[in-house]
N, C-alpha and C positions, 0 to 999 in steps of 0.2 A: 210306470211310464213317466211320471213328474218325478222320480226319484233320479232317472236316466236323462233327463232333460237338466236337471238341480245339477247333477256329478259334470255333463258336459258344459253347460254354462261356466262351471268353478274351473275345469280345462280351462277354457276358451280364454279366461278372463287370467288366471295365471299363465299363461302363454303370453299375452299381450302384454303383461305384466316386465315378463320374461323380456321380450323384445324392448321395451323401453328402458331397461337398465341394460343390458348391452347395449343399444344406441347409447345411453348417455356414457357409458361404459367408454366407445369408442373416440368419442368427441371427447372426452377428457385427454385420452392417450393422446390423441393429435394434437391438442392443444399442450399440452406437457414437450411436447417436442419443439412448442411456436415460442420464445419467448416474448414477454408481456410488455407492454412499452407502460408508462405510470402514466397517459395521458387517458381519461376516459373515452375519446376518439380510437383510441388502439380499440378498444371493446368493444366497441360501437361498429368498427371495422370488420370485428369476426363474426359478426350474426350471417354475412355469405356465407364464410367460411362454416363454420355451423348447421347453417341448412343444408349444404352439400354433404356435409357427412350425416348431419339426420336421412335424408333420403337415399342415400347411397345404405345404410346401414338395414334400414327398413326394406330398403329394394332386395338387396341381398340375404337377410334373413328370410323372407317369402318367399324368395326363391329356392332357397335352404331345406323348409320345410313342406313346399311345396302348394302352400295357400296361403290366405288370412283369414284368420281365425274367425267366425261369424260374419265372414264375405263372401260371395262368390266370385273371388278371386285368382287366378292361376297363376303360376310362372308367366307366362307369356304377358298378360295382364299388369302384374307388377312389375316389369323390365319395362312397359311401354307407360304406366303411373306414373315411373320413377324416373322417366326418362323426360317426360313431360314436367314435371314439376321442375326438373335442375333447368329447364330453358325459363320455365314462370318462375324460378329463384333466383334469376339472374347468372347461377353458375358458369351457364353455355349462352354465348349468345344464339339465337332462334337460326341466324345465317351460319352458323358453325354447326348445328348437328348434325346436318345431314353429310357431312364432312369428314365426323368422328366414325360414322355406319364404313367397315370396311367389306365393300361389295363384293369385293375378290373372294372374301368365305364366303357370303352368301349366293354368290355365284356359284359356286364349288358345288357348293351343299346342294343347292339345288340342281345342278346338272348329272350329280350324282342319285340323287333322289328320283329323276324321270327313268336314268338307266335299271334301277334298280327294281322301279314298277314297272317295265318293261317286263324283265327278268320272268317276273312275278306271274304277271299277268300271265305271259307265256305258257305258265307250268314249268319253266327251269327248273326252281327250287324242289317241286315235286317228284320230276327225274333222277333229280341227285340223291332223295330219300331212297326213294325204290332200286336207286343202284346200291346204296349202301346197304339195306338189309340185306339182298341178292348177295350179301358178299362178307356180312359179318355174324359169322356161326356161333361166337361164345361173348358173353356180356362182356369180360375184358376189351372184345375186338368191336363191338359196339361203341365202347364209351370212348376209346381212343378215336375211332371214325368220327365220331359225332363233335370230340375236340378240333380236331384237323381239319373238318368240314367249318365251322364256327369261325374257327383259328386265322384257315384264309383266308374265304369270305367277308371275314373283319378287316381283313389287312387292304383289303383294294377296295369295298364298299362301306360303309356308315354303317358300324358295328350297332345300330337301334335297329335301322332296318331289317338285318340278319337276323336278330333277336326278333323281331315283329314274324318275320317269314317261319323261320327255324322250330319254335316254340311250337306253334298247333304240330306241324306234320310229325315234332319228333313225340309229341302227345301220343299220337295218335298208331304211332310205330309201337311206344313200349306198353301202352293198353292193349294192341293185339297180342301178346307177347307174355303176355301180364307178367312184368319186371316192377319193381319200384320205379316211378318215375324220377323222383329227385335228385339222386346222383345225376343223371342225364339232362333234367333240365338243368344242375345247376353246370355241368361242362357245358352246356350250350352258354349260361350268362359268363361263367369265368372265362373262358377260350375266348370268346368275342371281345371281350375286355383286353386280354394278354395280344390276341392279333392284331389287333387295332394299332397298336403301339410300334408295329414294323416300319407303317408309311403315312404319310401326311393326309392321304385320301381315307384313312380310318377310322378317325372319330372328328364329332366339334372340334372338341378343342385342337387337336393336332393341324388342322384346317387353317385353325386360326395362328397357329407358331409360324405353320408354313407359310402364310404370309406376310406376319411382320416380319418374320428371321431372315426371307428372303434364301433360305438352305433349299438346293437343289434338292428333287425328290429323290436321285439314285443316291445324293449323298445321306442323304435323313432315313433310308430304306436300310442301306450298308451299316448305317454306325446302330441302329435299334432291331434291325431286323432277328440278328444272332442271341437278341434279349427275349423275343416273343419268342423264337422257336424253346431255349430251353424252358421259358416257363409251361408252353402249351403240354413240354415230357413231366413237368412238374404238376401241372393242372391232374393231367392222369394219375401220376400215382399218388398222389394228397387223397384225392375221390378216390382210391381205390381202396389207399389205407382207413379213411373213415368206414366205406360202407363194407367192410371185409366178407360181409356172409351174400351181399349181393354178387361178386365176383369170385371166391374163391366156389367155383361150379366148374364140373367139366360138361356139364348139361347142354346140349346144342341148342342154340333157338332155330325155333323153327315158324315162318310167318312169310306168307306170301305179300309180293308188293302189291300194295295197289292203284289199281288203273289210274295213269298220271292226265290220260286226256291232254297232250301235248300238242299247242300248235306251232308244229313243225317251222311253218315260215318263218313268224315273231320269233322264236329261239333261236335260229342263223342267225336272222338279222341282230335281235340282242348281244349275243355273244360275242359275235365278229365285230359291233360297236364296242363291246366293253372291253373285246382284246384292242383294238387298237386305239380305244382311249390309254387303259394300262402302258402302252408302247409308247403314245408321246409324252405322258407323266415319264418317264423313263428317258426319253430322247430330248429332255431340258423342254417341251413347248408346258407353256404358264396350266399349272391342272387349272384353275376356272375356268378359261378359253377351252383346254380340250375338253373340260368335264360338260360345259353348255354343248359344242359343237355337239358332241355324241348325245345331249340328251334331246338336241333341236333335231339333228338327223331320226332319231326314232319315234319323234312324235311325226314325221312323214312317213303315214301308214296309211291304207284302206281299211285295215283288220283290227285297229284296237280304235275307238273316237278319244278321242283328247281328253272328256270328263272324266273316262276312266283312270287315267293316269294322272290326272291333278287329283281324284280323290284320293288315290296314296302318298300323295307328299304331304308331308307334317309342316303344313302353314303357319303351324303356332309357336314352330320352333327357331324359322326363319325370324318371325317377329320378335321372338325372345332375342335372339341373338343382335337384334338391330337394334332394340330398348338399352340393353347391357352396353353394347360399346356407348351411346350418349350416355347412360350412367356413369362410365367409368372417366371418360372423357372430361364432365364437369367437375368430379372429384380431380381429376389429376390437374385443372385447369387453375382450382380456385384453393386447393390445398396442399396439395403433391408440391412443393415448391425445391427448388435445389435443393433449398436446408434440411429440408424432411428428407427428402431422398438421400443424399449425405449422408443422415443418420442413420439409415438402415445400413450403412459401409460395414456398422461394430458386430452386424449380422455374420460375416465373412462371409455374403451368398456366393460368392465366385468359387469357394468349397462347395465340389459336389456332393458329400455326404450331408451339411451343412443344407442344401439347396433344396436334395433331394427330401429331406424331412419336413423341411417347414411348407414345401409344395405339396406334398401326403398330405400333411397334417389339417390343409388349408382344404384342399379338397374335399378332405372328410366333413368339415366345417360348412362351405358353404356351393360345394359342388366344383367340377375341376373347371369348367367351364368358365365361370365366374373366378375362380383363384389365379386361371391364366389372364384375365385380363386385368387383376389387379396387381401379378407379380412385373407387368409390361413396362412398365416405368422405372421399374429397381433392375429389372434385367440391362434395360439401355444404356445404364451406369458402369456395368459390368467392362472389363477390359476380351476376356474371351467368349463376347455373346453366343457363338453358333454352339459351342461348350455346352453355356448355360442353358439356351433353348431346348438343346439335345436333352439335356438333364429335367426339364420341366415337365415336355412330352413325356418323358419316361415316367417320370415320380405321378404324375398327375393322370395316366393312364389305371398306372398297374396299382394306386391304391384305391380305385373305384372297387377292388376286390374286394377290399376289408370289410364293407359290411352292407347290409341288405340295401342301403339307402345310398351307398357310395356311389352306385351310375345308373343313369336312365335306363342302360341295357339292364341290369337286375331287376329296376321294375317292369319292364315289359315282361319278361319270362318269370314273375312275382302273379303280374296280375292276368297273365294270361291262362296262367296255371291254377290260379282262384277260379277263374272263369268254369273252369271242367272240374271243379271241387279238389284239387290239388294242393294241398298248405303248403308252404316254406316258408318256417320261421324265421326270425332273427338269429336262435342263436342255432337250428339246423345250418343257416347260412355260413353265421361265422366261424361253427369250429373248421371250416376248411376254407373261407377266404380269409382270413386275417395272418396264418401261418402261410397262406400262397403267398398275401400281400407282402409278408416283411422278408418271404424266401426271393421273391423275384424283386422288389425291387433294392436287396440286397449284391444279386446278381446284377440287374443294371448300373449299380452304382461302382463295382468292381471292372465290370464291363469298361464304362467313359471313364474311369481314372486311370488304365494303363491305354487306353484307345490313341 
C-alpha cells in the first residue's frame, strides 16, 4: 500500500514537474518572438505578459490531461481558475470578459443538448437499437449499421451525446449475441467522430468555427459532408480489417429486440422538433436561435418535468467552454500582438496541407477544443478565411481518431465500456484509429484543395 502511494506521489510530482518546464517552455518561445528593448522597464513590462502565458499554459495543459495532479480539479474547473486569474493578472480587464464568452456556442450547445434529452428520455434511441438488430443478420451488417447510425446522429446532434446514449444499448445488443464487443464500441466512438465533421451542429468545436466563421450551415454541410461519408466506408473496413476472425462468418445473429417502452407522444413531438430545427439550420435561420427555439418548445411538456431534462445536459462542459474563451481572450489581448501574429505568416497556414497538420497535431496536444480557440487569431490573418476554417473543422475533427485521449467522445465509450468490465486499450485503440486518422484526413485535405 505505501509502496503504491510512494510510485504515485513520484507521478504526481514529475507531472508537475513536467507542466512547469513546458510553461516556462512556452513563455520563452513567446518571448523569443518579443524583441527586448535594453531598458530594464522593457522587463518589467513583460511580467503581464508573462502571467498570461503562465496561466493560459497551465489552463491548457489540465485541460489536456484532464486534472491536476494531487487536486480535485477538472476540465471545467481549470477553464474557470484560469479564467479568473487572467482578469486578477490584469490580462482581461473584469468588464471585458464576459464579452470574450461567445454565447452563440453556448446557446447552440445548449439547445442542442435539451433536444437531445428529449430524444432520450422518449426511448428514441432505444427504438433505433431494436430496429437495427430486427434487420442486421451477419456481424459485417451490424458493424456497418451501427457506423451509419453513430455516423448521422453525429452529424446533426453533439457527437458526446450520441456516444453517451449509443454505448449502453449497443453493450447491451452484442452481449446478447455474444460478439466481441470492441470492434463495435469502437465504430460507435470512430463513426461519431467522422459524422461530426459533416455540419457545424456536430461537435464543440465545430459550433464554435460556425460562429466566428460566420459560414452558412448548407455551405459548411456541402464542402465537409462528402469527407464524413467516405470516411464512415473507411471506419468499416479499417474494423473489419483489424478484427478479421470477428467478421469473416457467415454465421446469422440471432437476438430478439428488446422491449423499447416508448413514449409515443415525446418521440412525435421530439422528432418533428429535431426535423425542423435541422430545416431552418439548412434554410440560413442562425442554429443558436433555432437550436434554443426547439429546445424551449420541448421543455412545454406535461409528460417529462424539466429536472429530468436539465439532468442530462453536461453543465460542466458549458462552463468549460465559457472559462476557455476568457482564457484565450487575455492571452490574445496581452500577447497575440500583430508582430506575433505576423510571425506565424513563415508558417504558410493559408496551405491546407500545412494547416491541416499543425491543427491535428495541436489537437492531439491539447484537445481540439482548445487548439480551435488558439488557432482563432492566426486564422483572421489569413486572406481565404472560410478555406481555412473549413480546413480547421476538418483537421481538428478527424484527428480526435488518432488515439484513445484525442475526443471526449472515445472517452465516453472508454469509460462506459469499463463500466460493464469492457477494456479498450490504448494501443487496441490505435492500431485502427491512427491509420483512419491519417486516411481521412488525407482525404479531406485533397477534398478542400481542388473544392
Amino acid at each position: 500500500m505505501l509502496g503504491n502511494r510512494s510510485r504515485s506521489a513520484r507521478r504526481r510530482l514529475w507531472l508537475l514537474i513536467g507542466i512547469v518546464v513546458a510553461t516556462s517552455g512556452l513563455a520563452g518561445l513567446c518571448f523569443a518572438w518579443r524583441p527586448l528593448a535594453p531598458t530594464g522597464g522593457r522587463l518589467l513590462g513583460l511580467l503581464p505578459e508573462a502571467a498570461a502565458i503562465a496561466i493560459f499554459a497551465m489552463t491548457y495543459l489540465v485541460v489536456a490531461i484532464g486534472r491536476l495532479p494531487g487536486f480535485r480539479l477538472d476540465r471545467a474547473g481549470a477553464a474557470l481558475v484560469g479564467a479568473s486569474l487572467m482578469v486578477a493578472a490584469g490580462a482581461l480587464p473584469l468588464e471585458e470578459a464576459p464579452k470574450a464568452i461567445d454565447f452563440d456556442t453556448i446557446i447552440l450547445l445548449l439547445g442542442v443538448m435539451i433536444v437531445v434529452a428529449n430524444l432520450r428520455l422518449s426511448g428514441f434511441f432505444r427504438l433505433v437499437s431494436g430496429w437495427v438488430v430486427t434487420r442486421a443478420r451477419y456481424p459485417i451488417v451490424l458493424l456497418t449499421a451501427i457506423v451509419l447510425v453513430s455516423g448521422i446522429l453525429s452529424a446533426f446532434l453533439v457527437n458526446d451525446t450520441v456516444c453517451l446514449v449509443l454505448t449502453p444499448l449497443v453493450l447491451d445488443l452484442v452481449t446478447r449475441l455474444r460478439r466481441n464487443p470492441v470492434p463495435y464500441l469502437l465504430a460507435i466512438a470512430m463513426a461519431s467522430n467522422i459524422g461530426s465533421t459533416a455540419t457545424i451542429t456536430g461537435n464543440p468545436q465545430n459550433m464554435i468555427i460556425g460562429s466566428l466563421s460566420h459560414i452558412p450551415y448548407g455551405t459548411f454541410a456541402a464542402a465537409l459532408s462528402p469527407i464524413a461519408a467516405i470516411g464512415l466506408v473507411l471506419t468499416v473496413g479499417l474494423i473489419a480489417l483489424a478484427y478479421r476472425s470477428e467478421f469473416r462468418t457467415r454465421q446469422r445473429l440471432r437476438a430478439e429486440p428488446e422491449p423499447a417502452h416508448p413514449n409515443w407522444p415525446i418521440i412525435v413531438k421530439s422528432v418533428a422538433v429535431s426535423l425542423a430545427m435541422i430545416a431552418a439550420f439548412f434554410a440560413g435561420v442562425a442554429p443558436a436561435e433555432a437550436a434554443i427555439v426547439a429546445g424551449a418548445v420541448l421543455l412545454l411538456t406535461r409528460r417529462i418535468k424539466s429536472e429530468r431534462v436539465y439532468a442530462e445536459i453536461d453543465w460542466t462542459l458549458l462552463l468549460m467552454f465559457a472559462g476557455l474563451f476568457i482564457v484565450v481572450a487575455g492571452l490574445e489581448q496581452s500577447v497575440l500582438s500583430p508582430g506575433v501574429i505576423g510571425a506565424a505568416g513563415h508558417l504558410h497556414l493559408e496551405r491546407i496541407p500545412v494547416l491541416s497538420a499543425i491543427t491535428a497535431i495541436l489537437s492531439n496536444i491539447v484537445s481540439n477544443v482548445p487548439a480551435v480557440l488558439v488557432l482563432k487569431p492566426f486564422i483572421a490573418q489569413l486572406q481565404s478565411q472560410q478555406q481555412a476554417w473549413l480546413t480547421v473543422a476538418m483537421a481538428s475533427t478527424l484527428a480526435g481518431n488518432f488515439a484513445l485521449v484525442g475526443s471526449v467522445a472515445n472517452l465516453i465509450v472508454v469509460q462506459r465500456a469499463r463500466a460493464r468490465n469492457v477494456e479498450i486499450g490504448f494501443w487496441e485503440y490505435f492500431k485502427v484509429g491512427a491509420p483512419l486518422t491519417v486516411l481521412t484526413i488525407g482525404v479531406g485535405v485533397l477534398w478542400l484543395e481542388f473544392l
